[in-house]
C-alpha positions as CSV (number, residue, x, y, z in Angstrom):
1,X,0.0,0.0,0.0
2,X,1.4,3.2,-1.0
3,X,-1.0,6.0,0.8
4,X,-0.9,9.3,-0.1
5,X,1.0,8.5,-3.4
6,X,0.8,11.3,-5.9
7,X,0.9,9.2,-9.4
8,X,-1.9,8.7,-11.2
9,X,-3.6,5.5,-12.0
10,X,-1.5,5.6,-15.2
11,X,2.1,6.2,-13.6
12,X,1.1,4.1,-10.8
13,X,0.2,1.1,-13.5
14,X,4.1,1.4,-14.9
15,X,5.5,1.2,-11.6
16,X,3.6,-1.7,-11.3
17,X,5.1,-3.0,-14.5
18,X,8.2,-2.0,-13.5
19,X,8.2,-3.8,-10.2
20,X,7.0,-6.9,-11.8
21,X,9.8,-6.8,-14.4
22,X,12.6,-6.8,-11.8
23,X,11.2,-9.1,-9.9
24,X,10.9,-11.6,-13.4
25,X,14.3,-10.6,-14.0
26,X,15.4,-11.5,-10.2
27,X,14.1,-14.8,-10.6
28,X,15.3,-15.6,-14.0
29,X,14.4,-18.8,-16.1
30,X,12.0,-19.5,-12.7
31,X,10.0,-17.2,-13.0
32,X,8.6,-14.7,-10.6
33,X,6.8,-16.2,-7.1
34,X,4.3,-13.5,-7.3
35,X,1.3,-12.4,-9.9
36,X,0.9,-8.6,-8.9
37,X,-2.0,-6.0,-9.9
38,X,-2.2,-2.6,-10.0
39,X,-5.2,-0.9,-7.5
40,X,-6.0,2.9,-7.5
41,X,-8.5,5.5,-6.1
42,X,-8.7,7.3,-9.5
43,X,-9.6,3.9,-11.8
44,X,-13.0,4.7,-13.5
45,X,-15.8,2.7,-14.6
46,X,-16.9,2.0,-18.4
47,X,-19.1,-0.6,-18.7
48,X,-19.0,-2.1,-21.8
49,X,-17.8,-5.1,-21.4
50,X,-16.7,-7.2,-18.3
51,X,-12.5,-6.1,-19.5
52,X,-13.2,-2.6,-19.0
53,X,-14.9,-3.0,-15.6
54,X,-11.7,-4.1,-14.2
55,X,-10.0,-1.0,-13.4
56,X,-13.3,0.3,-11.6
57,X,-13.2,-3.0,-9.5
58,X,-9.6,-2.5,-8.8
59,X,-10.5,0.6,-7.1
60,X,-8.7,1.1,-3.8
61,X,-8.8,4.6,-1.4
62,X,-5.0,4.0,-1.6
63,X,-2.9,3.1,-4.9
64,X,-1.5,-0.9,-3.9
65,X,-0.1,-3.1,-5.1
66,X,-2.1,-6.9,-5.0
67,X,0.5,-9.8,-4.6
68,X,-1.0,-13.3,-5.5
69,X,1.3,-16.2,-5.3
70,X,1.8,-18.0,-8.7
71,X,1.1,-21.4,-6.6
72,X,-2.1,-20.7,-6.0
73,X,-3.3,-19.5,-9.0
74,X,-2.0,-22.7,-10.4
75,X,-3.8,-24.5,-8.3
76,X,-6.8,-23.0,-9.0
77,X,-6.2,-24.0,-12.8
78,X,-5.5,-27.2,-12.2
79,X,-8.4,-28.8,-14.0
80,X,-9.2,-26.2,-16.8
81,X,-6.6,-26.8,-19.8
82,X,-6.2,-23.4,-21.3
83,X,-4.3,-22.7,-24.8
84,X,-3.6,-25.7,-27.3
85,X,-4.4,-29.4,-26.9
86,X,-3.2,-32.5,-28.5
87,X,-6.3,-35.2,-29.2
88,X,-5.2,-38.4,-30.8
89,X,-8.7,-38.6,-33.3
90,X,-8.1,-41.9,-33.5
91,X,-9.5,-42.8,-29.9
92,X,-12.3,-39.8,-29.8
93,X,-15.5,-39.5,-31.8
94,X,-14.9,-36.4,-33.6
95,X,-19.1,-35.8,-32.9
96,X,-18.8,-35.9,-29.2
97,X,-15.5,-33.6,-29.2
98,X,-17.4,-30.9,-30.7
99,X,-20.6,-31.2,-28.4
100,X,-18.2,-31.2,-25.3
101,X,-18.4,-27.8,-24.2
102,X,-15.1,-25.7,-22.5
103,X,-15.2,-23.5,-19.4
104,X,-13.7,-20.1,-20.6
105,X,-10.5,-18.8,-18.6
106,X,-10.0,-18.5,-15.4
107,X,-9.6,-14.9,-15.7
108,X,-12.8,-14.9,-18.3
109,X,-14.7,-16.0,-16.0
110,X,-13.8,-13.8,-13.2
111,X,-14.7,-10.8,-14.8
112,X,-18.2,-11.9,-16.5
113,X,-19.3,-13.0,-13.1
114,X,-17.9,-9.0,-11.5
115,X,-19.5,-7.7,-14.5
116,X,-22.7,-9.8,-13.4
117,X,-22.6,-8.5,-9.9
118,X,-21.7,-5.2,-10.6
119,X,-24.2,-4.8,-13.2
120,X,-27.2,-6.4,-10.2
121,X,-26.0,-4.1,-7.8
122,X,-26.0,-1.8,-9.6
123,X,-22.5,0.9,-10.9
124,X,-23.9,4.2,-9.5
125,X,-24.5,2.4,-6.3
126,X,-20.7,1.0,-6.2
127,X,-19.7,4.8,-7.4
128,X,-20.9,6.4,-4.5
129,X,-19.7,3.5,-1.8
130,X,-16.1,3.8,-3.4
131,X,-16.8,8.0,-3.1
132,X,-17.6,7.8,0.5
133,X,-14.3,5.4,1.6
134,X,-12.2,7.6,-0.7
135,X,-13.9,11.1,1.4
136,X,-13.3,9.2,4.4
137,X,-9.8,8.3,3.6
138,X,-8.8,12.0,2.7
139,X,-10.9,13.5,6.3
140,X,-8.9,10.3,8.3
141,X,-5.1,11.5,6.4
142,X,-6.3,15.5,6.7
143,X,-7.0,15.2,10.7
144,X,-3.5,13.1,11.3
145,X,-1.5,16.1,8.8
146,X,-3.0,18.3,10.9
147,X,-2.7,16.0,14.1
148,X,1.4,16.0,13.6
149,X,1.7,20.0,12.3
150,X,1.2,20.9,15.6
C-alpha cells in the first residue's frame, strides 16, 4: 500500500510493470513467485464489457499493489486446460468432441461473473460507496497532517 502517493492511475500502472519486471528478471528462467496487480483511487468505470470493468473493480482509497502467489493460481487451474491441446482422433468420436463444451479462462470467467454482480447491484451504487471510503480516507489522512503539524 502506497498511501498518499501522488501518481496517477496511469504512472502508478508502470510502476507496477516496473516492479514486476525486476522481480521476473530476479528470478530468472523461474519465474517470478508472485502475480501482482495494480489498484488505484482514480480507476473509472466503463461498462462495456466485463474487461473494462476491471480498473473500476480494482479501485482502492489508496494506490496498492495486490500480490497473488503463482502457486495458487495454479492451483486453481488445475483442472481447466487453457491454450492448445493434443487429441489423438483416433481414440475420440470427432461428434462428441465438438458437443463437449469448455469453461472459458480462469480470468474470463472472473470478470463476467464482476461484471454480473456489478451490473445487479447496480454501478452508481458502487460509485458512491467507493466515493464515500475515498472522502473518508482524505478527512482520516487530513485530521492526522494536521494532528502532527502541531
Amino acid at each position: 500500500m502506497f498511501p498518499r502517493l501522488s501518481l496517477d492511475r496511469l504512472g502508478f500502472e508502470r510502476f507496477v510493470a516496473r516492479v514486476r519486471e525486476l522481480d521476473a528478471e530476479r528470478y530468472g528462467i523461474e519465474g517470478p513467485r508472485m502475480a501482482m496487480a495494480a489498484f488505484h483511487p482514480e480507476a473509472e468505470a466503463r461498462f462495456g464489457n466485463p474487461y473494462q470493468l476491471v480498473p473500476f473493480i480494482r479501485r482502492t482509497p489508496d494506490p496498492t499493489i495486490q500480490l497473488v502467489r503463482r502457486s495458487v493460481l495454479e492451483s486453481l487451474r488445475q483442472n481447466h486446460v487453457e491454450g492448445t491441446a493434443w487429441v489423438d482422433l483416433s481414440k475420440v468420436s470427432v461428434e462428441e468432441l465438438l458437443k463437449k463444451k469448455t469453461k472459458p479462462p480462469l480470468h474470463e470467467r472472473i470478470a463476467e461473473n464482476n461484471f454480473e454482480k456489478l451490473s445487479e447491484y447496480g454501478i452508481d451504487h458502487a460509485k458512491a460507496v467507493l466515493d464515500e471510503i475515498r472522502r473518508d480516507r482524505d478527512e482520516t489522512y487530513g485530521a492526522i497532517e494536521m494532528r502532527y503539524k502541531k
